[in-house]
DOLUM-259432 format. One record per residue (C-alpha): y, x, z. Coordinates in nm, 3 decimals, padded with zeros to 5 digits. Example, Ala and Ser with C-alpha at 12.3 -4.5 7.8 and 13.67 -1.06 7.14 Angstrom:
R         v         u         w
R   -00.450    01.230    00.780
R   -00.106    01.367    00.714
//
This chain:
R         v         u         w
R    02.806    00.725   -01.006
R    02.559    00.939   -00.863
R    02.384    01.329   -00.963
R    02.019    01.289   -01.044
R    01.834    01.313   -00.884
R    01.927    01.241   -00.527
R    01.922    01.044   -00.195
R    01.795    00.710   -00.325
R    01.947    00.517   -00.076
R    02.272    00.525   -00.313
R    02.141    00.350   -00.577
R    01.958    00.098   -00.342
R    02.305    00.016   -00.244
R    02.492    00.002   -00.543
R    02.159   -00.245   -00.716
R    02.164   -00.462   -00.388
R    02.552   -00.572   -00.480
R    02.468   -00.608   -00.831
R    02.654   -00.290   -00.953
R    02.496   -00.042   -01.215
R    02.440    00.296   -01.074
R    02.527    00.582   -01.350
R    02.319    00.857   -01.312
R    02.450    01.233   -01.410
R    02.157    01.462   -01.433
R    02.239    01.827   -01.194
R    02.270    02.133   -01.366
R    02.066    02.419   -01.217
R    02.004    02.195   -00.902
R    02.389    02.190   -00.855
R    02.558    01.854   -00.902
R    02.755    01.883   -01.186
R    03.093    01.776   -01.108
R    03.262    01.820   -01.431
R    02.992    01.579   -01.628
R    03.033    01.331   -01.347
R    03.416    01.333   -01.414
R    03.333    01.278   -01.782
R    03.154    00.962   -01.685
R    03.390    00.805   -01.518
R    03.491    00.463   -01.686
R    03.688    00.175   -01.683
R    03.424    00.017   -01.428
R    03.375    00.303   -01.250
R    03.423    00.205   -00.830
R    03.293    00.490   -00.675
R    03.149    00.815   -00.724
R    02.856    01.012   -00.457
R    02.852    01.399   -00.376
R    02.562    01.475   -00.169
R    02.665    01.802   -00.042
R    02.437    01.969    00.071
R    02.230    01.776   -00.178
R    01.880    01.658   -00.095
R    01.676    01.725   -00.248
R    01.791    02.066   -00.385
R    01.952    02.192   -00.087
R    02.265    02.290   -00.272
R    02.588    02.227   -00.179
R    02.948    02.174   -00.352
R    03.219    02.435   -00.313
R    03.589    02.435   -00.252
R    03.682    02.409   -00.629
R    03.458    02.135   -00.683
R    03.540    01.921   -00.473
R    03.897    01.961   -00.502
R    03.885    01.918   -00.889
R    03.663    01.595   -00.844
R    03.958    01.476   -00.602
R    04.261    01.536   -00.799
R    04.066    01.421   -01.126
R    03.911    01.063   -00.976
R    04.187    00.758   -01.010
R    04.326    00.684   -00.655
R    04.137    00.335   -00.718
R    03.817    00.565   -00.721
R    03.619    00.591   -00.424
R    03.450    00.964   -00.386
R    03.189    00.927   -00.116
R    03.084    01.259    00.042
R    02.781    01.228    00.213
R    02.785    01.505    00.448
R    02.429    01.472    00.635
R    02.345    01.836    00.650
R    02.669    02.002    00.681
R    02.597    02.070    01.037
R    02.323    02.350    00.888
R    02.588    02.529    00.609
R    02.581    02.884    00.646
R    02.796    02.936    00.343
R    03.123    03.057    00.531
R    03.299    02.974    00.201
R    03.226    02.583    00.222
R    03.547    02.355    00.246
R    03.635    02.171    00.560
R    03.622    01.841    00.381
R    03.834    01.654    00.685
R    04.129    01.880    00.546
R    04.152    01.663    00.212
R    04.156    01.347    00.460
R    04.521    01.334    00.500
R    04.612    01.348    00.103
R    04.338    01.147   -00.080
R    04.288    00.816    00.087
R    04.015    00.742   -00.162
R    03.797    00.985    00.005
R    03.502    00.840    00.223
R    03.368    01.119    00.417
R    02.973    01.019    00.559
R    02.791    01.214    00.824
R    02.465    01.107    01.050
R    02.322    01.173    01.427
R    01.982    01.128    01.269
R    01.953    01.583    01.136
R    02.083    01.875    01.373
R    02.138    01.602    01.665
R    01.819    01.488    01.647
R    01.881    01.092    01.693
R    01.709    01.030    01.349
R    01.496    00.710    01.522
R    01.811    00.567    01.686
R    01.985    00.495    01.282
R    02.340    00.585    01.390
R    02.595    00.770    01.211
R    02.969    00.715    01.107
R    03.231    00.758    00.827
R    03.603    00.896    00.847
R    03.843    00.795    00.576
R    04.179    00.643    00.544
R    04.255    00.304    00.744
R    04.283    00.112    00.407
R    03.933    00.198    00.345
R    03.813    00.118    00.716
R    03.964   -00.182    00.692
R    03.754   -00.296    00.390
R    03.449   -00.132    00.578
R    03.523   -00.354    00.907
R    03.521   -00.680    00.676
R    03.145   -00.618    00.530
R    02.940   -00.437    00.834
R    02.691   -00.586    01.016
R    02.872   -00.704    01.394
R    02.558   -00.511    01.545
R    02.498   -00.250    01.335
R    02.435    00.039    01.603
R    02.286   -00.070    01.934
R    02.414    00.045    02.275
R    02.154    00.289    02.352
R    02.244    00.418    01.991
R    02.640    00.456    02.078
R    02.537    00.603    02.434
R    02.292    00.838    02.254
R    02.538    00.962    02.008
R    02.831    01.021    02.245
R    02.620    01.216    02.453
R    02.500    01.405    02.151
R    02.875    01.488    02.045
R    02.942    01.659    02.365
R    02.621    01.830    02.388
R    02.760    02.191    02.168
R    02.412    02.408    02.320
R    02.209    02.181    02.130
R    02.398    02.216    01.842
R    02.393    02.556    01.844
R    02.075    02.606    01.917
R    01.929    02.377    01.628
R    02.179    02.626    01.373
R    02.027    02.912    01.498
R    01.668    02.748    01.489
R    01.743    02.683    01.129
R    01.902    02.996    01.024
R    01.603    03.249    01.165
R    01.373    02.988    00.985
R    01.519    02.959    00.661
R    01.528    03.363    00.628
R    01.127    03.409    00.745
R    01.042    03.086    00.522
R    01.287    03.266    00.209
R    01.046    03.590    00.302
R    00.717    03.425    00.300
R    00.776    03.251   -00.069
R    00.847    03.546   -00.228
R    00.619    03.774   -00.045
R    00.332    03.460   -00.218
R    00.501    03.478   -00.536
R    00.670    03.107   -00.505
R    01.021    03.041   -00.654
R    01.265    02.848   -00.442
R    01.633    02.703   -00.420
R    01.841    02.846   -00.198
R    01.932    02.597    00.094
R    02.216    02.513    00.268
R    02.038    02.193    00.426
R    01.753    02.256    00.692
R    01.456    02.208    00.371
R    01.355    02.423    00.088
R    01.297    02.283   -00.259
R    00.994    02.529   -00.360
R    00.863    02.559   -00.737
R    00.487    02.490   -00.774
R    00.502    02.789   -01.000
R    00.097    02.868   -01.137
R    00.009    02.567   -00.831
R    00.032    02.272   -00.919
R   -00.206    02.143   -00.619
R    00.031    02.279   -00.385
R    00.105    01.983   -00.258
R   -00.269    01.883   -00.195
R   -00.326    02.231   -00.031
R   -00.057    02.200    00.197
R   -00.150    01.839    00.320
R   -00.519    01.973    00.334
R   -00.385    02.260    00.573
R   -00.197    02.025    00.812
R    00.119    02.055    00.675
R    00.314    01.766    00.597
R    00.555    01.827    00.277
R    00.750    01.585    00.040
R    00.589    01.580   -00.288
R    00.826    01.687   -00.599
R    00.792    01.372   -00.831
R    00.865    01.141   -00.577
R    01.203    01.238   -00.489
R    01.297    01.262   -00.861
R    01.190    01.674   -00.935
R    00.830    01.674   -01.026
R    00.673    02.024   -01.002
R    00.781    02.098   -00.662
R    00.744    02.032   -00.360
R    01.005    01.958   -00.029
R    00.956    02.205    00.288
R    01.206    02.130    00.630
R    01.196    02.400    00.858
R    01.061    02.382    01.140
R    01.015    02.509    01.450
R    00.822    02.849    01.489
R    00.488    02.710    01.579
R    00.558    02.499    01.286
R    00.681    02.746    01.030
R    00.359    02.963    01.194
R    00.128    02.711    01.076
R    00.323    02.708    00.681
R    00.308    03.050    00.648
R   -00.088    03.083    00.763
R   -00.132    02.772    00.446
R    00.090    02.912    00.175
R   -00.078    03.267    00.258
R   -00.445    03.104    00.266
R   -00.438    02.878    00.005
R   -00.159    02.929   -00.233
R   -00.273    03.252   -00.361
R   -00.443    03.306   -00.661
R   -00.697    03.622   -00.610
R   -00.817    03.581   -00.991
R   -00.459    03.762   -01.093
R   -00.390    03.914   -00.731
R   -00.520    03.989   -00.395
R   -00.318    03.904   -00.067
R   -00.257    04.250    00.085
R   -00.085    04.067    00.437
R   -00.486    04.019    00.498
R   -00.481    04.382    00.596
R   -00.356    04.574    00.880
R   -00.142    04.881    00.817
R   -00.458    05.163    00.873
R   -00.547    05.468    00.684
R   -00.935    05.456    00.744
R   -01.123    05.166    00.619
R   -01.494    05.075    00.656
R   -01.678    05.026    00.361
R   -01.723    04.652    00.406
R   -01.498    04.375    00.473
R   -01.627    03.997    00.519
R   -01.344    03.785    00.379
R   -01.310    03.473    00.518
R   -01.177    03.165    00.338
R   -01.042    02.929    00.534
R   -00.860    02.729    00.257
R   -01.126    02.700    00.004
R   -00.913    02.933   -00.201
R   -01.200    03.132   -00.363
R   -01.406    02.819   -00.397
R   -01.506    02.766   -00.785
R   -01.414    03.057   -00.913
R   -01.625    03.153   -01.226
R   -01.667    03.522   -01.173
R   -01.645    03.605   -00.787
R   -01.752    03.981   -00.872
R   -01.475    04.033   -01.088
R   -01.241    03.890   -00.854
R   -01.366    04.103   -00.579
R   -01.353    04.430   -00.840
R   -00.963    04.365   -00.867
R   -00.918    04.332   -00.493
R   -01.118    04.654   -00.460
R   -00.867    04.812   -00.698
R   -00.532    04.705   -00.515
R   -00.630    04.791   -00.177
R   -00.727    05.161   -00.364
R   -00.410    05.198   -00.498
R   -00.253    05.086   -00.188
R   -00.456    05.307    00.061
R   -00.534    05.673   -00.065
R   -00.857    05.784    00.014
R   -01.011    05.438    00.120
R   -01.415    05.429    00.113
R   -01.371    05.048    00.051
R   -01.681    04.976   -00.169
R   -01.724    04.541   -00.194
R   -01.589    04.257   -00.017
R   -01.818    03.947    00.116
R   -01.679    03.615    00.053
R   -01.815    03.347    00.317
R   -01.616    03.025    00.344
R   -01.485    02.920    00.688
R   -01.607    02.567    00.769
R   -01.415    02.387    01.025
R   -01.631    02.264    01.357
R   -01.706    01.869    01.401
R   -01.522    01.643    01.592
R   -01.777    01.589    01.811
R   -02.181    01.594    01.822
R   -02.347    01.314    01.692
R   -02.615    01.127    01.524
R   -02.509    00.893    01.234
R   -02.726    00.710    01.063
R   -02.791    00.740    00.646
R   -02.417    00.687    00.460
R   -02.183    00.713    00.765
R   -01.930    00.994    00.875
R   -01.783    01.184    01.195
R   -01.416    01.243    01.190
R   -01.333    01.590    01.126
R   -01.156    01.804    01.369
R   -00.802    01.673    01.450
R   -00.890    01.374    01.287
R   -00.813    01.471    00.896
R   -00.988    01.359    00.621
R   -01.137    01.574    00.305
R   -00.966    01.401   -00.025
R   -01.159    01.080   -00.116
R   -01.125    00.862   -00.424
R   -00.848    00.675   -00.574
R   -00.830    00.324   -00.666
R   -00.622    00.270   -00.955
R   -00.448   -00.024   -01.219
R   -00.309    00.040   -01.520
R    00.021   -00.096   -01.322
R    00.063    00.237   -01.204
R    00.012    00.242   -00.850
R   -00.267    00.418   -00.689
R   -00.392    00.406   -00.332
R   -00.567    00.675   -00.184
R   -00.791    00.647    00.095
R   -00.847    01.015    00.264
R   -01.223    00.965    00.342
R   -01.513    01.247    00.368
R   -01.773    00.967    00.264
R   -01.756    00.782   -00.064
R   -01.962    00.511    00.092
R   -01.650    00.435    00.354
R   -01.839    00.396    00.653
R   -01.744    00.517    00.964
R   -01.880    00.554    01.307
R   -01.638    00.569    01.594
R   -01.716    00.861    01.842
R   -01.645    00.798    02.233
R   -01.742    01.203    02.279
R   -01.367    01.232    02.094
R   -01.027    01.107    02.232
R   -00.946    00.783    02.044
R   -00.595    00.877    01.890
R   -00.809    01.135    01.648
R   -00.958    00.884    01.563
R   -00.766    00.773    01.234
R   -00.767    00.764    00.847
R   -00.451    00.830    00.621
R   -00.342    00.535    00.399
R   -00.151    00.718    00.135
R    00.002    00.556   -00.234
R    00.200    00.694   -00.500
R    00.368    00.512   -00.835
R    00.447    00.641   -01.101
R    00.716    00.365   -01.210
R    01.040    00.339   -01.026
R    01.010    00.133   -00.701
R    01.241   -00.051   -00.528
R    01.029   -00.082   -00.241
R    00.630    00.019   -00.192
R    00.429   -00.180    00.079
R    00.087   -00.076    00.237
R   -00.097   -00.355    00.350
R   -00.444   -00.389    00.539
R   -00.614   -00.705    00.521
R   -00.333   -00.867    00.361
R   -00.033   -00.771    00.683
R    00.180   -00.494    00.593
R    00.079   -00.169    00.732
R    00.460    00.033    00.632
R    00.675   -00.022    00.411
R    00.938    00.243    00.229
R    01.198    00.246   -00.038
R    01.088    00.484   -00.224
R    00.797    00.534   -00.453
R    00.570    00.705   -00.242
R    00.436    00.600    00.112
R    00.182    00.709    00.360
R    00.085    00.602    00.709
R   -00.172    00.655    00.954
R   -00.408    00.394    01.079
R   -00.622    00.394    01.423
R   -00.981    00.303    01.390
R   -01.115   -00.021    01.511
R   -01.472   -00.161    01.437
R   -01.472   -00.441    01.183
R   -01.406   -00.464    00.831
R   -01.077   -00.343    00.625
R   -00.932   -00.376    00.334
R   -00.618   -00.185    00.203
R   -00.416   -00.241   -00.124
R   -00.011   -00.101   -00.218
R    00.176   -00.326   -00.314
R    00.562   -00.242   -00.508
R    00.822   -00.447   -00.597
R    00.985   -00.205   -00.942
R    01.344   -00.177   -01.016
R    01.324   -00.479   -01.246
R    01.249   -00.706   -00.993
R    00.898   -00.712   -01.098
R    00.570   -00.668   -00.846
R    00.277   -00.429   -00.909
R   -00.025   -00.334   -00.698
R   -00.340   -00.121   -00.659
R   -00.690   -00.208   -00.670
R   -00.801   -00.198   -00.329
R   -00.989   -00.019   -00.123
R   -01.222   -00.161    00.164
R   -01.413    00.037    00.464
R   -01.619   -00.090    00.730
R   -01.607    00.088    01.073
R   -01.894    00.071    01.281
R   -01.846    00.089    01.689
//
């Protein structure tokens, strides 16, 4: 028994041993432990709490938790997947090790792969009565974490300064990143995990904007909560570049006009060239208007300002590098990103999309520009549940994911390509994409 949604991994599991996973939708993002106990049954071997939860961020409280263990049958398994606790602020959040000791049914699960850092090395452990560890000991894999995984994570046990340091890192980030949203207008749920579940809100390209601006985000309706979108916090170069995109190109200037363009000054000349970096004013119908609004905030912001008319002038990024291409061929862009291209699409569901600026899908490698910017996005989405979704190129896989989106970058190399998604659905059944084919030139 599982909340919905949540880490899919659970259900993976459960489907892999032939069990039915029982799904208990979350109440206000919270997991809601009281319907869970109401769906307990008969068959029932095990029950999840993510806590915190991804992908809401939430976590479960003292009362909660203590209620789900003194209501669950001691032949009930309650599995408490504690991947982000490292990152709780909330001083009010149980010590779940305390329960240890009186409910041998509880399975407590933490990871190296968040605050330590050891995400690539796939180590992590469980503490729970010896009953349970025994059971645990009989189905494992004999080599399930490598030696350089175990020497990695004793090190990382010891090392507290990281530790420390990543909280803090987290902390300082989560309040400028809580700041940001609302000073942009954009609802969010309050985290006690190292992301932020954001609301689209009036955006419902946010998503597209963000990816467009560099910044790599976890789309909403893949992970089960369609209409938002998945932040982590980063670092502050990283959180710099965020806020610079949600600022840019998450505001709407037809409604309202971004007043963090301006410094704090009480004189202000009577013409300001507005530069769009984000494409943000691109397509509105009636730019005048627009610009008659912004006139009247910054008036009734700054007394006495002379401001008379704003010029809009997009900001085009430079090229990669300076070439000649011949007719239907195209440079990579700076930093080797793509403008949105076209999708390829079946009726089974799946689409592929191929980030290209040219719809003809040639390109011309560049030697003027270092070869690792030299690389197109491979990127598919389904909208039926997957139990697995493959990208292939030429017919090898490319990646492959459990989940029902994937992306993944691929290096240029002269020749011909083709690339097609392929997904294997809940039901055991197997779907793909039309697909796409591009021919590089050297």
């Amino acid at each position: 028994m599982v909340g919905e949604p949540t880490f899919t991994s659970y259900e993976l599991a459960a489907r892999t041993m032939g069990a039915t996973a029982v799904r208990v939708p979350l109440r206000d993002y919270l997991q809601d432990v009281p319907a869970m106990l109401e769906a307990v049954g008969e068959r029932t071997k095990y029950a999840v709490l993510c806590s915190p939860l991804n992908p809401t961020g939430t976590a479960v409280n003292k009362v909660e938790i203590e209620e789900m263990l003194s209501s669950l049958p001691v032949n009930v398994l309650l599995v408490l997947d504690e991947a982000y606790v490292e990152y709780v602020t909330d001083p009010g959040h149980p010590d779940s090790l305390t329960y240890l000791e009186d409910h041998p049914n509880l399975v407590i699960a933490r990871t190296f792969s968040k605050v330590y850092g050891l995400a690539g090395l796939r180590v992590g452990y469980v503490v729970t009565s010896k009953p349970v560890r025994d059971a645990l000991e009989k189905v494992k894999l004999p080599f399930n974490v490598n030696r350089i995984a175990q020497v990695a994570a004793l090190a990382a046990l010891g090392d507290d300064e990281h530790v420390a340091h990543s909280r803090e890192l987290n902390r300082r980030g989560k309040e400028r990143l809580y700041r940001v949203l609302e000073e942009t207008g954009f609802e969010y749920v309050p985290t006690q995990a190292n992301f932020i579940l954001v609301k689209n809100g009036p955006h419902p390209d946010l998503f597209r904007r963000l990816i467009e601006n560099c910044v790599i985000v976890r789309e909403g309706e893949a992970i089960g909560v369609p209409g938002h979108v998945r932040i982590t916090i980063g670092d502050d170069a990283q959180n710099d570049m965020l806020e610079r995109a949600l600022r840019a190109g998450a505001v709407d200037v037809r409604n309202a006009w971004p007043l963090w363009i301006f410094p704090a000054v009480t004189a202000w000349p009577e013409e300001i060239v507005l530069l769009d970096p984000a494409g943000c004013l691109t397509g509105l119908d009636d730019l005048a208007a627009a610009a008659d609004r912004m006139i009247a905030n910054v008036r009734s912001q700054v007394p006495g300002v002379t401001l008379t008319h704003f010029l809009m002038e997009p900001m085009q990024p430079p090229p990669l590098a300076e070439i000649v291409l011949p007719a239907q061929t195209a440079a990579l862009p700076a930093g080797g990103r793509m403008a949105p291209g076209r999708d390829a699409t079946l009726a089974s569901g799946v689409s592929l999309t191929l980030t290209s600026p040219d719809p003809a899908r040639v390109y011309r490698l560049s030697r003027a520009a270092p070869a690792d910017t030299q690389q197109i996005e491979i990127a598919a989405q389904s909208a039926l549940p997957l139990r697995e979704l493959t990208l292939t190129v030429n017919g090898r896989p490319l990646w492959q994911q459990q989940a029902t989106y994937a992306s993944a970058w691929w290096q240029l190399q002269a020749g011909e390509y083709t690339f097609q998604a392929i997904g294997i659905t809940t039901a055991g059944e197997t779907i793909q994409s039309a697909p796409i084919t591009i021919t590089v030139i050297g």
